[in-house]
Short mmCIF file of the C-alpha atoms (twelve columns), coordinates in Angstrom:
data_MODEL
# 
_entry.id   MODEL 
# 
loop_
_atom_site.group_PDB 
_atom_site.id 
_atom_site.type_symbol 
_atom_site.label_atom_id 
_atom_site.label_alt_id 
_atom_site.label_comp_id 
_atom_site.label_asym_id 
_atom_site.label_seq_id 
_atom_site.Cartn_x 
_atom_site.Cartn_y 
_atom_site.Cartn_z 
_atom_site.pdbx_PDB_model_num 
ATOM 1   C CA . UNK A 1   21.273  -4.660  11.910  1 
ATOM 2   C CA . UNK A 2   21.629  -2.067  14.519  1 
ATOM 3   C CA . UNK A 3   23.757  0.226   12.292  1 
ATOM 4   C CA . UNK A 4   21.369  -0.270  9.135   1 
ATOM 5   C CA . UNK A 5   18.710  0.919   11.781  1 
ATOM 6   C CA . UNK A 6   20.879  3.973   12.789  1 
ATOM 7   C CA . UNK A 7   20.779  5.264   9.908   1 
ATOM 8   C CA . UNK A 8   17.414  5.154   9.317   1 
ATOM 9   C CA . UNK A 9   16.378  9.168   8.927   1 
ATOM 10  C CA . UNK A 10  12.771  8.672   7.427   1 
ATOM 11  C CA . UNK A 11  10.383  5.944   7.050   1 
ATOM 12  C CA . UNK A 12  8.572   6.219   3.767   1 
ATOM 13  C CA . UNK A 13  4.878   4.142   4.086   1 
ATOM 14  C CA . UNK A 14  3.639   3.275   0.385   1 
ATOM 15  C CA . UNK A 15  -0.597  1.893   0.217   1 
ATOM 16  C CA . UNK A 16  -0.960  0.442   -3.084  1 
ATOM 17  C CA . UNK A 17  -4.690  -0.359  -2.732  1 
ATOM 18  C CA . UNK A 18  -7.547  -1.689  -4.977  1 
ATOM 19  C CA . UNK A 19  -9.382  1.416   -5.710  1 
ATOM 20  C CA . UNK A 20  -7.318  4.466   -4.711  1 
ATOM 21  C CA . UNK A 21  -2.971  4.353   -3.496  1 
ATOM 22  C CA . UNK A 22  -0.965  6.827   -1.488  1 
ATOM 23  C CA . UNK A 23  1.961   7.092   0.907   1 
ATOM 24  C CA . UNK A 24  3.219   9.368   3.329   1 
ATOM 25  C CA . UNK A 25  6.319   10.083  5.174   1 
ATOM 26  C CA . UNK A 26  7.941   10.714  8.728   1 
ATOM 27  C CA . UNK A 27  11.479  11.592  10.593  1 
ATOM 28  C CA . UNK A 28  12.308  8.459   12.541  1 
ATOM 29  C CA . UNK A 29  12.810  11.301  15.385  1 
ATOM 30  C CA . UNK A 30  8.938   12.743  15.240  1 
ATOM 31  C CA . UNK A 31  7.426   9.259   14.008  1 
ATOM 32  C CA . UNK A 32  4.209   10.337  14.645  1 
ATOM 33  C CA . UNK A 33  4.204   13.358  12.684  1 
ATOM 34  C CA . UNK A 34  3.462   12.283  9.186   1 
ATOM 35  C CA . UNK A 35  3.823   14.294  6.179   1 
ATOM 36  C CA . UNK A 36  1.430   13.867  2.723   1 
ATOM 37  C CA . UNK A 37  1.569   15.351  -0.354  1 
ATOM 38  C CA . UNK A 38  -0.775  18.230  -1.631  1 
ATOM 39  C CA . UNK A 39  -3.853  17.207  -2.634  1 
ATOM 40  C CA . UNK A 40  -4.351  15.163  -6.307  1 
ATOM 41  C CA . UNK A 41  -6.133  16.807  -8.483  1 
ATOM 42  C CA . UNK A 42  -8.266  15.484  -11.860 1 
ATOM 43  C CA . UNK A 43  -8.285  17.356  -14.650 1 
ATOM 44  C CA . UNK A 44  -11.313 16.519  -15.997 1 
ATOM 45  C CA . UNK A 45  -13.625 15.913  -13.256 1 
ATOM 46  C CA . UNK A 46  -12.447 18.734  -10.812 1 
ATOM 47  C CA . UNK A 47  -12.014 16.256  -7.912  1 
ATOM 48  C CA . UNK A 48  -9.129  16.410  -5.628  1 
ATOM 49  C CA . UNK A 49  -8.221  13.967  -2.966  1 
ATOM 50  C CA . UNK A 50  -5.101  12.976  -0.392  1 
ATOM 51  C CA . UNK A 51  -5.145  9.881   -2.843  1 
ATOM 52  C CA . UNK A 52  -5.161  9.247   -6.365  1 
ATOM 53  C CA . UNK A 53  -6.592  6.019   -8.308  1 
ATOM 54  C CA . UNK A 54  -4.576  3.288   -8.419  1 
ATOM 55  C CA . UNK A 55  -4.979  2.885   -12.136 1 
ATOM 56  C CA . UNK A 56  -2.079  2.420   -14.671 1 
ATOM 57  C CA . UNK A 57  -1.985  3.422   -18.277 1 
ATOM 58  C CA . UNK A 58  0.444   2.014   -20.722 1 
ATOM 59  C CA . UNK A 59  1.709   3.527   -24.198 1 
ATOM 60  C CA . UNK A 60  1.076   0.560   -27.085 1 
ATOM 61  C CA . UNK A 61  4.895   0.008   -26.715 1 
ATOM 62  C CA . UNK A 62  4.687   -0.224  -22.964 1 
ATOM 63  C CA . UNK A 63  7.310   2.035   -23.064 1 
ATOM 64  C CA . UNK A 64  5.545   4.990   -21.233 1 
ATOM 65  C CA . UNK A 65  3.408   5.134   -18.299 1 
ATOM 66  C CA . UNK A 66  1.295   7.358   -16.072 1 
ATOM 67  C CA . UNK A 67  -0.839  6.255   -13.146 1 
ATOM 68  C CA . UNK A 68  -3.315  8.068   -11.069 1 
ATOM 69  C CA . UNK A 69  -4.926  10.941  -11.713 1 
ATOM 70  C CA . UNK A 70  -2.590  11.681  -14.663 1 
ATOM 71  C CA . UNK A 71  -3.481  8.064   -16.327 1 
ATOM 72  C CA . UNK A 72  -7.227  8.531   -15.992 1 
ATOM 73  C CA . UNK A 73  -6.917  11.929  -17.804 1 
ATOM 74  C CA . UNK A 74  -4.971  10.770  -20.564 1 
ATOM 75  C CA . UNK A 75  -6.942  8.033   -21.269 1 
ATOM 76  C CA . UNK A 76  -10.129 10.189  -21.874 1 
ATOM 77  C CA . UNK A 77  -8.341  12.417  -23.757 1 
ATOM 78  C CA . UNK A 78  -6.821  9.270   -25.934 1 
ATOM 79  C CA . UNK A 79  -11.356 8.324   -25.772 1 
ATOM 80  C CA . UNK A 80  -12.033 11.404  -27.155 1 
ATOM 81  C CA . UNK A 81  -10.041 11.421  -29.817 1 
ATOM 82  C CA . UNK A 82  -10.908 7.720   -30.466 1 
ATOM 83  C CA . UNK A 83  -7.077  6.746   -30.485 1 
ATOM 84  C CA . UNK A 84  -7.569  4.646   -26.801 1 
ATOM 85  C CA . UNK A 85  -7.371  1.069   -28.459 1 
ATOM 86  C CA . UNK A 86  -3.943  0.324   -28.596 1 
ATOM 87  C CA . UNK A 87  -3.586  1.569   -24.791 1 
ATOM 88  C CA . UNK A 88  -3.848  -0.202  -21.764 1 
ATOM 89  C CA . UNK A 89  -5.482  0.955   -18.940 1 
ATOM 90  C CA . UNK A 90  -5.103  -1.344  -15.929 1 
ATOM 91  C CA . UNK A 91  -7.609  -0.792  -12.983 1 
ATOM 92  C CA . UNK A 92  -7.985  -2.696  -9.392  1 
ATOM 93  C CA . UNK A 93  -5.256  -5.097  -10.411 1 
ATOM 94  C CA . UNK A 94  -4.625  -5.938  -6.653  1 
ATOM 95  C CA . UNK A 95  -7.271  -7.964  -6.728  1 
ATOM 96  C CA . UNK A 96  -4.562  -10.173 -8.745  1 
ATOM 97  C CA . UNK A 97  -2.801  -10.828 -5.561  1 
ATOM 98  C CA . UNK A 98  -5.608  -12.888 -4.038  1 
ATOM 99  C CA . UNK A 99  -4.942  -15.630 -6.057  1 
ATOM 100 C CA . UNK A 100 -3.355  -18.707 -4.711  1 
ATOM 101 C CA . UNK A 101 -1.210  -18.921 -8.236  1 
ATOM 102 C CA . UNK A 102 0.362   -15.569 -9.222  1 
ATOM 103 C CA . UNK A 103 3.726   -15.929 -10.524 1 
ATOM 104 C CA . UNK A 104 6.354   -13.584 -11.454 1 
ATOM 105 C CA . UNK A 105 5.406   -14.123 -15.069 1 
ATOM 106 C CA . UNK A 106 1.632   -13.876 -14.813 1 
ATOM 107 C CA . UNK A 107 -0.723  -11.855 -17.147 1 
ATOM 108 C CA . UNK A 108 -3.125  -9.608  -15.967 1 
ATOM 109 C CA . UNK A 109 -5.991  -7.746  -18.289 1 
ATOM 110 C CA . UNK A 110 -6.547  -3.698  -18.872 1 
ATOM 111 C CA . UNK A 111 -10.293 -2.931  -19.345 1 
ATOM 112 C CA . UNK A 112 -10.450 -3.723  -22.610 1 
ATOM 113 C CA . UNK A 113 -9.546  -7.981  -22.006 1 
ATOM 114 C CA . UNK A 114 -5.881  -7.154  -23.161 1 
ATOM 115 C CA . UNK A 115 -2.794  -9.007  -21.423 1 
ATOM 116 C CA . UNK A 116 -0.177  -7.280  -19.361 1 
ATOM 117 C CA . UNK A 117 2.409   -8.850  -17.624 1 
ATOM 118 C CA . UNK A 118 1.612   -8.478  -13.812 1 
ATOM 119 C CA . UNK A 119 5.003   -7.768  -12.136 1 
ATOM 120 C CA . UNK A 120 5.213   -4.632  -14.574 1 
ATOM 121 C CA . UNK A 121 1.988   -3.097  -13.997 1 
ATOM 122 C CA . UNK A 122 3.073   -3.708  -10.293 1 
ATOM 123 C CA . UNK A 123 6.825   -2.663  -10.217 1 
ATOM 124 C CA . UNK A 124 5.528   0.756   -12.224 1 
ATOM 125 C CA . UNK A 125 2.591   1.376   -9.952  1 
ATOM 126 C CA . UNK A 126 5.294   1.381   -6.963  1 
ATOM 127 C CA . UNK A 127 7.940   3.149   -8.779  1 
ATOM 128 C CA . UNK A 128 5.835   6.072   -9.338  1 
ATOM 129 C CA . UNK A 129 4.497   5.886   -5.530  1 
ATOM 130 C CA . UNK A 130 8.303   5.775   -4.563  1 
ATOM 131 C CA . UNK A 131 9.340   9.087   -7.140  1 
ATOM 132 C CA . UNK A 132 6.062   10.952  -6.044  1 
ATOM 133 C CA . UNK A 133 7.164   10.649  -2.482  1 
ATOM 134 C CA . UNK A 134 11.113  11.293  -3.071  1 
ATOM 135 C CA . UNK A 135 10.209  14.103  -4.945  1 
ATOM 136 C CA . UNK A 136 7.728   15.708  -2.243  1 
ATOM 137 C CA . UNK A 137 10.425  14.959  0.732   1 
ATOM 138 C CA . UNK A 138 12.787  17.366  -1.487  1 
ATOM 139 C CA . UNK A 139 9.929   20.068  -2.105  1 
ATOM 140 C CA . UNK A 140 9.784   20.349  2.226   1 
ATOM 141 C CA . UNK A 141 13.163  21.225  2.265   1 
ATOM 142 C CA . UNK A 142 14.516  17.792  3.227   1 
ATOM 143 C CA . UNK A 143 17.582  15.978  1.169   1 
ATOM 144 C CA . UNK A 144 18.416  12.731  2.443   1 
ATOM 145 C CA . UNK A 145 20.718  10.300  0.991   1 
ATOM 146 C CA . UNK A 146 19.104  6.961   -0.266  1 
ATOM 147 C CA . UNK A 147 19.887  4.756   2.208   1 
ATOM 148 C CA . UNK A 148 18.635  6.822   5.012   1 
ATOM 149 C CA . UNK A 149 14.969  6.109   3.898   1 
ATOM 150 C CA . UNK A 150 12.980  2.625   5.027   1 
ATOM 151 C CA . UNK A 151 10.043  1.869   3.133   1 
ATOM 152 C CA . UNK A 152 7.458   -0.207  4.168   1 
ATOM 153 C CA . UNK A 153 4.706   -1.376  1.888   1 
ATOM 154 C CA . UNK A 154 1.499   -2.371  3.392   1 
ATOM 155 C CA . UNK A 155 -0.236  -5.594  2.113   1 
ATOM 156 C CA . UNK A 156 -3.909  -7.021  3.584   1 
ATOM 157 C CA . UNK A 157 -3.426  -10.235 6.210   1 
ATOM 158 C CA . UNK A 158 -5.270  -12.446 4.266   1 
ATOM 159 C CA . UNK A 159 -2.257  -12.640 1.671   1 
ATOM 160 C CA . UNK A 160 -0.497  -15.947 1.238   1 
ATOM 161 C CA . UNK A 161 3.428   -16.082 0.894   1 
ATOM 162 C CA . UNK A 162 3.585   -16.356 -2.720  1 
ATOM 163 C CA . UNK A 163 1.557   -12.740 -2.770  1 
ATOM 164 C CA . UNK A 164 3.492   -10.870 -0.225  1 
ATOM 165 C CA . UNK A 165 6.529   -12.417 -2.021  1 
ATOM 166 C CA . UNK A 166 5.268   -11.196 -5.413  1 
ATOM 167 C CA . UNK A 167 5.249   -7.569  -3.891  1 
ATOM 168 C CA . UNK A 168 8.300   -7.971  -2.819  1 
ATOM 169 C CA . UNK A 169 9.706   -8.357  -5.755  1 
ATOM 170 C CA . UNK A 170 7.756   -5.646  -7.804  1 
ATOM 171 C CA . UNK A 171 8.854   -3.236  -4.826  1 
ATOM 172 C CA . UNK A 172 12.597  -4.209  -5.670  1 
ATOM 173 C CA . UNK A 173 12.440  -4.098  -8.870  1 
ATOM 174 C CA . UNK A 174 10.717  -0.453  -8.610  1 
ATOM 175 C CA . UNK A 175 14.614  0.356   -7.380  1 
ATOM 176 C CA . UNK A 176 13.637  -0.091  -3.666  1 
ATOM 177 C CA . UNK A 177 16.781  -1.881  -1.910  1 
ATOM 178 C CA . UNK A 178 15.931  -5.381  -0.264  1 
ATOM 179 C CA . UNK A 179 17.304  -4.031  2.525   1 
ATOM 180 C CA . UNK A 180 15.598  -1.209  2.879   1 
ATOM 181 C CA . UNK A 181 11.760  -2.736  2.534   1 
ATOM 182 C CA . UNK A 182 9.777   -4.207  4.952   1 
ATOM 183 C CA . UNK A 183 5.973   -5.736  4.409   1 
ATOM 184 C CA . UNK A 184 3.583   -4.676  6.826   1 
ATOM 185 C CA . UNK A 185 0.341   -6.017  7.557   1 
ATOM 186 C CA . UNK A 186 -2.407  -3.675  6.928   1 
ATOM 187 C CA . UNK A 187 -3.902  -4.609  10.677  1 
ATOM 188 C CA . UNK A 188 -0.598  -4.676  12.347  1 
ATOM 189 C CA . UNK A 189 0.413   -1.568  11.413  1 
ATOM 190 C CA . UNK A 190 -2.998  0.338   12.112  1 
ATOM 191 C CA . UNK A 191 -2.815  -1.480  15.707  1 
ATOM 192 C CA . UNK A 192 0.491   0.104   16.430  1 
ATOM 193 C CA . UNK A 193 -0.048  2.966   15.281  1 
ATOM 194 C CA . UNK A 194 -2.887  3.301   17.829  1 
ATOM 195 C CA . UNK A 195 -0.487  1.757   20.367  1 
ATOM 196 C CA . UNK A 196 1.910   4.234   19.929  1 
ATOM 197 C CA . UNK A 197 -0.420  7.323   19.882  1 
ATOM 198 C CA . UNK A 198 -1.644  6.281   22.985  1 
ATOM 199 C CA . UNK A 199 1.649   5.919   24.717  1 
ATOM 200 C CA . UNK A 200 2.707   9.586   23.009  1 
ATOM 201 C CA . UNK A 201 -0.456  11.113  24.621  1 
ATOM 202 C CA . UNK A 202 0.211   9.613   27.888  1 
ATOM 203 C CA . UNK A 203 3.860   11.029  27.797  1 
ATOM 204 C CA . UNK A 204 2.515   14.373  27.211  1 
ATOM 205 C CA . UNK A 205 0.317   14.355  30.337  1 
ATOM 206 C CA . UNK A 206 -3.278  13.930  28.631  1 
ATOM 207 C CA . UNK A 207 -5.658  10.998  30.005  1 
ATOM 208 C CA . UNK A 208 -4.255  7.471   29.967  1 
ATOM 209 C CA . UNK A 209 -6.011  5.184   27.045  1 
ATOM 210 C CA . UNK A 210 -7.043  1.929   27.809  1 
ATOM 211 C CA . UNK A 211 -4.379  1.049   25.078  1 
ATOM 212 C CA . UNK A 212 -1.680  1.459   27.259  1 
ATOM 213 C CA . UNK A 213 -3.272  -0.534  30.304  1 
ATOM 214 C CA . UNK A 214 -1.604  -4.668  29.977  1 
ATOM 215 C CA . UNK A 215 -4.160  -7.179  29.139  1 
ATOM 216 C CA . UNK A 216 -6.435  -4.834  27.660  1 
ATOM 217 C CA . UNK A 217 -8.527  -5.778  24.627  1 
ATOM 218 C CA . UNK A 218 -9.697  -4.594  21.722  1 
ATOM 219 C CA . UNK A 219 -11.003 -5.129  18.032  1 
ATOM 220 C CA . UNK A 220 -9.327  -3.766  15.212  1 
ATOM 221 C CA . UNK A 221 -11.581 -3.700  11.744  1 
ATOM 222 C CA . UNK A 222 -9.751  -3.212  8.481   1 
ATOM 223 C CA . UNK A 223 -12.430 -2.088  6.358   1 
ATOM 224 C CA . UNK A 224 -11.052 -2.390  2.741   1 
ATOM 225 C CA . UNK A 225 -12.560 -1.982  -0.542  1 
ATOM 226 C CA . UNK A 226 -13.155 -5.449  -1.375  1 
ATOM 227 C CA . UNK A 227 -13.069 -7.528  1.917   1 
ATOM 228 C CA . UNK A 228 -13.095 -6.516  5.862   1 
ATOM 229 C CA . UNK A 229 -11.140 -8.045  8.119   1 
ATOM 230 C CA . UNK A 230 -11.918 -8.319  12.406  1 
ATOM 231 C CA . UNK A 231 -8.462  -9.110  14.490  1 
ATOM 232 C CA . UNK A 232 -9.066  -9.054  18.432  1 
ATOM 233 C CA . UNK A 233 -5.848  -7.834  20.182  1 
ATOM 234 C CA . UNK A 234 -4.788  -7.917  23.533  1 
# 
């Protein structure tokens, strides 16, 4: 494990959320320095944004894909031209994951009632996450081999097993390695994040925060789309 770790260059952090998804990226030597990609921009609607919609279109074949912005504009332009039907457009399918009974070969619905198997609309929601952000380390000027990146793939507390181990396996089977994914727990990772801040500020020489002080604590709130979560730390 301590080798595997060695090699670790850059840690990749992938949010697949509810209403809108993004990642970002950071040298394991300047962890705290995070790199995003440029701003997404819609076609249609002029809006731009550090993150795109977490929405999923499908070619009748489910041979093609887009997500994000990109899926959003194709599917008005497949609207206007009235040739939509045979599409499917999948929208705040992580809502999915809150049930107790997902399985690997569950169906979820596009907006128009139609099925879809789950792990695909999952793996290829990832996949294009992972491609986006391989593709923007390589625009900076970065190339680093495969195995040097960790991802980690954030998923809310309130998740059962069966849900974190259903992202698990989309995330693999989006060509992540096993061993080089971890879960992360919304919460936990905001919390050290701010741990870790705090203790980079202090090493700099600015004012001590109450963070770093033992026994101090304090209430993290992980304000999501569809639930909020309260987790007193100490």
């Amino acid at each position: 494990m301590a080798d595997e770790n060695y090699r670790v260059k850059f840690v990749v952090g992938i949010d697949l959320g509810t209403t809108y998804s993004g990642y970002v990226f950071s040298l394991s030597k300047d962890e705290l320095h995070f790199y995003s990609p440029n701003f997404w921009s819609s076609g249609h609607g002029g809006m731009t944004s550090l993150k795109m919609p977490t929405s999923l279109l499908l070619n009748p074949d489910q041979t093609r894909h887009w997500f994000g912005f990109e899926a959003e504009d194709k599917y008005a332009e497949l609207v206007t031209e009235n040739e939509h039907r045979d599409y499917y457009l999948c929208q705040r399918f992580k809502m999915e994951l809150h049930s107790k009974h997902i399985k690997e070969d569950s169906k979820i619905f596009d907006i128009c009632g139609k099925p879809v198997p789950a792990m695909k609309v999952f793996s290829l929601s990832i996949e294009y996450l992972k491609e986006h952000c391989l593709k923007t380390i390589n625009d900076r000027g970065f190339t680093p081999k495969r195995e040097d990146i960790k991802f980690v793939l954030t998923v809310p507390a309130i998740w059962n097993d069966i849900s974190k181990q259903f992202m698990r396996t989309a995330a693999i089977k989006a060509g992540i390695e096993k061993s080089q994914l971890t879960l992360a727990l919304e919460p936990e990772a905001a919390s050290i994040y701010c741990q870790r801040e705090s203790l980079e500020k202090l090493r700099i020489g600015q004012q001590q925060s109450k963070l770093t002080k033992p026994k101090t604590r304090y209430l993290l709130a992980d304000i999501g789309e569809c639930s909020t979560c309260r987790h007193l730390k100490q």
